[in-house]
LUMBASE-564233 format. One record per residue (C-alpha): residue in one letter; x, y, z. Coordinates in Angstrom, 2 decimals, decimal comma, padded with zeros to 5 digits. Example, Ala and Ser with C-alpha at 12.3 -4.5 7.8 and 13.67 -1.06 7.14 Angstrom:
REM residues 2
+---+---------+---------+---------+
| r |       u |       v |       w |
+---+---------+---------+---------+
| A |  012,30 | -004,50 |  007,80 |
| S |  013,67 | -001,06 |  007,14 |
+---+---------+---------+---------+
//
This chain:
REM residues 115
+---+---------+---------+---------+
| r |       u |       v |       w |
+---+---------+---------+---------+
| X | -035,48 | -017,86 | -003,44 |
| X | -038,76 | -015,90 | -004,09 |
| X | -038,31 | -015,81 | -007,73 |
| X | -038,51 | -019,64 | -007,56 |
| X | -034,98 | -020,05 | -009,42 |
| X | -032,35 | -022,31 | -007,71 |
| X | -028,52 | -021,99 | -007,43 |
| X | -025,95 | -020,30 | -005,87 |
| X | -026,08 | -017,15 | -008,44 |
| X | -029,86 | -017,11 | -009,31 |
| X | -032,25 | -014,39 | -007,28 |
| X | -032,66 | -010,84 | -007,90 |
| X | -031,20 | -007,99 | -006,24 |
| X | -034,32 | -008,31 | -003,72 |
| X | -033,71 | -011,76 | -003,13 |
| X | -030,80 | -010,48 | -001,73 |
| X | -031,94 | -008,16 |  000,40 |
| X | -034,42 | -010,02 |  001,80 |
| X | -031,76 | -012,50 |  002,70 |
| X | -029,77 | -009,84 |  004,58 |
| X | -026,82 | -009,86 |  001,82 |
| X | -025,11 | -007,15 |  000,43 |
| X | -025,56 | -005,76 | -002,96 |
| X | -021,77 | -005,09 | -004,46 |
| X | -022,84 | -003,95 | -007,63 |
| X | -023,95 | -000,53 | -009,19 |
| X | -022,39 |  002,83 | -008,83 |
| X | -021,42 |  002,60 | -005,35 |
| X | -020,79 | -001,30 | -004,50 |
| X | -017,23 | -000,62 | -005,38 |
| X | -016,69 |  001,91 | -002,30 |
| X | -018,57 | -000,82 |  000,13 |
| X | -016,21 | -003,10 | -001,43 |
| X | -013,42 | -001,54 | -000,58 |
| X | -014,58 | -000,35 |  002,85 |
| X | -015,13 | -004,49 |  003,06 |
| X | -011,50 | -004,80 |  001,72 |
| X | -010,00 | -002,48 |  004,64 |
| X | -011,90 | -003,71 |  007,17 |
| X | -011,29 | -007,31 |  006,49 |
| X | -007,51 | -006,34 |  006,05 |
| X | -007,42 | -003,96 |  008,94 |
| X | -008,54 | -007,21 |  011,09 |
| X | -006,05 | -009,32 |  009,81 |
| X | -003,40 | -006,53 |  009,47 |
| X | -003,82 | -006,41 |  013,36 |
| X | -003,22 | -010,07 |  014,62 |
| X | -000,32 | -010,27 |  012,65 |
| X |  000,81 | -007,05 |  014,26 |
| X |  000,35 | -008,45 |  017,64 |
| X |  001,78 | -011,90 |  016,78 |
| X |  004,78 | -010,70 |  015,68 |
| X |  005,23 | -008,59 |  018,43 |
| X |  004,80 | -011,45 |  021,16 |
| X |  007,10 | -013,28 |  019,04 |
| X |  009,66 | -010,52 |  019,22 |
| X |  009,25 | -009,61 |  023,00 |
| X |  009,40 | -013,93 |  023,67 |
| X |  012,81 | -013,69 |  021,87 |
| X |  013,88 | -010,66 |  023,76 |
| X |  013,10 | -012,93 |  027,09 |
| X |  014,84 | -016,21 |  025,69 |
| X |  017,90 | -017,57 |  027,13 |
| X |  020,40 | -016,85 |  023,81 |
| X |  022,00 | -020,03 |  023,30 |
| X |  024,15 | -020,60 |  020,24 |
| X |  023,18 | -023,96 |  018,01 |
| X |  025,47 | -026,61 |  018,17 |
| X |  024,48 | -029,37 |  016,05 |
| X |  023,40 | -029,67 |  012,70 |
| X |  019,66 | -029,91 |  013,43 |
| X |  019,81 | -027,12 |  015,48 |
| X |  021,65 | -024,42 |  012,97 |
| X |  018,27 | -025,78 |  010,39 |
| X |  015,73 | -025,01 |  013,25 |
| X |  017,53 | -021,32 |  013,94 |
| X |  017,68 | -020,56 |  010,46 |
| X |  014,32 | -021,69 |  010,04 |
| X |  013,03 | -019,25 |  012,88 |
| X |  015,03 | -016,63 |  011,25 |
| X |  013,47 | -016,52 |  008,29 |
| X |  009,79 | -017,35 |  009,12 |
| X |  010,22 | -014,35 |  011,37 |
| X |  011,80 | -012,42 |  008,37 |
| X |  008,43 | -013,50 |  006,21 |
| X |  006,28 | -012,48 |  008,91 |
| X |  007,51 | -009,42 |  009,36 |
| X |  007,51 | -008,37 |  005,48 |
| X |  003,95 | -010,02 |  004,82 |
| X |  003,08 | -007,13 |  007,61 |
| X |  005,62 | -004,46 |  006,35 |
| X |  003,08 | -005,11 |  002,95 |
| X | -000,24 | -005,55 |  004,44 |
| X |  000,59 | -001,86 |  006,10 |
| X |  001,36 | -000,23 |  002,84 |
| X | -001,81 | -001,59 |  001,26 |
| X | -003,58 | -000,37 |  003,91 |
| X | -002,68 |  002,78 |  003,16 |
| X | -003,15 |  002,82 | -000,37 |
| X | -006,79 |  002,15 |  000,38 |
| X | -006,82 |  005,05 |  002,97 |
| X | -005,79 |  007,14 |  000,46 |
| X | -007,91 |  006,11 | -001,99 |
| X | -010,57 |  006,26 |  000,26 |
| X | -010,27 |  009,94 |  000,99 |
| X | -009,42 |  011,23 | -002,43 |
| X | -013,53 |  009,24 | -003,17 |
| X | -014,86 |  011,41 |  000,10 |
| X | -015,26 |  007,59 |  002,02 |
| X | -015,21 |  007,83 |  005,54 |
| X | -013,54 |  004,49 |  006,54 |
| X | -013,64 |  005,80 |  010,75 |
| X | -017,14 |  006,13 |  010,81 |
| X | -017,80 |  003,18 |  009,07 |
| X | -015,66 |  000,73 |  011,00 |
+---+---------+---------+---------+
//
C-alpha cells in the first residue's frame, strides 16, 4: 500500500484506486452497489433460468416410467422436489430483481446502459 500500512482494510481511498478497486462508499456507492447487486444477480438469475429449463425440456423427452421399488419412489420424490426448490429459488430471484429495477428507476439509475 502507498501509505505504508498493512492489512486487508488499511489504505486510503487512493490506495484503492490506484489498485483498480471500487470505492462503495460516499453519496453514491450505494447506487454502484446496487447496480453490482443486479448485475451479479441478473448473472446468476440467468443460469438458473436456463438450467431449469433444460431440466424441464429433458423431462418432457424422458421415457415416463412409474417407480416400482422403494428406492425408486425416494429418488422420484427427491427429483420432485429439488425441481420444486429450483424453480421457487428462481420464482424469488425474479421478484428481487425487480424490486431493484424499480428501485433503480424511482433513483434515475440506468441499469441498461450500465450492464
Amino acid at each position: 500500500m502507498t501509505n505504508g500500512n498493512s492489512g486487508l482494510f488499511k489504505g486510503t481511498i487512493g490506495d484503492k484506486i490506484d489498485r483498480g478497486q471500487e470505492d462503495f462508499t460516499g453519496v453514491d456507492g450505494w447506487k454502484r452497489r446496487l447496480v453490482e447487486e443486479y448485475t451479479q444477480l441478473r448473472d446468476r438469475y440467468e443460469k438458473l433460468r436456463a438450467f431449469n429449463n433444460k431440466r424441464e425440456v429433458e423431462g418432457y423427452l424422458e421415457d415416463i416410467k412409474e417407480p416400482h421399488t422403494p428406492e425408486e419412489k425416494k429418488a422420484a420424490r427427491k427429483e420432485y422436489h429439488v425441481t420444486e426448490l429450483l424453480r421457487a429459488q428462481q420464482k424469488t430471484m425474479g421478484e428481487y430483481l425487480h424490486l431493484l429495477e424499480l428501485r433503480a428507476e424511482l433513483e434515475g439509475i440506468d441499469l441498461v446502459t450500465r450492464l
